[in-house]
C-alpha positions in Angstrom: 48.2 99.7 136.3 44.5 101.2 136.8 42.2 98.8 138.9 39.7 99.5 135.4 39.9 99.0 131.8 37.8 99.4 129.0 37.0 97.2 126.4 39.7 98.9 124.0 42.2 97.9 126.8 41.4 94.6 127.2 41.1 93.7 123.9 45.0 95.0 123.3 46.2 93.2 126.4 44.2 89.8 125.8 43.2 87.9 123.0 39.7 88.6 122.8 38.7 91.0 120.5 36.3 94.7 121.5 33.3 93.1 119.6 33.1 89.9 121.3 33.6 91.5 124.5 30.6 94.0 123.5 28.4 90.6 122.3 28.7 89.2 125.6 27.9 91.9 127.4 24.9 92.4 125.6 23.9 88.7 126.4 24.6 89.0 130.2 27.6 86.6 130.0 31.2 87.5 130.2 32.7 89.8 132.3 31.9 92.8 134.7 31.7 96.2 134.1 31.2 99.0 135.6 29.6 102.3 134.5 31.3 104.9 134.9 29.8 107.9 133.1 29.2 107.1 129.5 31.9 104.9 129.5 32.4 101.2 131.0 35.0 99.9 132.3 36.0 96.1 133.3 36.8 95.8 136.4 40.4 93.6 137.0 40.5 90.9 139.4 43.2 90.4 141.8 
């Protein structure tokens, strides 16, 4: 398994949905990301 995911990714392998994860990022809460080109990806912990 990749040591990132994107929001699609998380969003099929938890139940929280792509939107909400977007809403809190937005806000400053909820998880990191990183940005990795255009694209950003949530880093999983260990």
């Amino acid at each position: 398994m990749s040591k990132y995911l994107t929001r699609k990714q998380v969003s099929e392998c938890y139940p929280i949905s792509f939107s909400h994860l977007a809403h809190m990022a937005s806000q400053g809460r909820g998880v990191r990301y990183r940005l990795i080109g255009k694209n950003r990806y949530i880093e999983l912990m260990r």
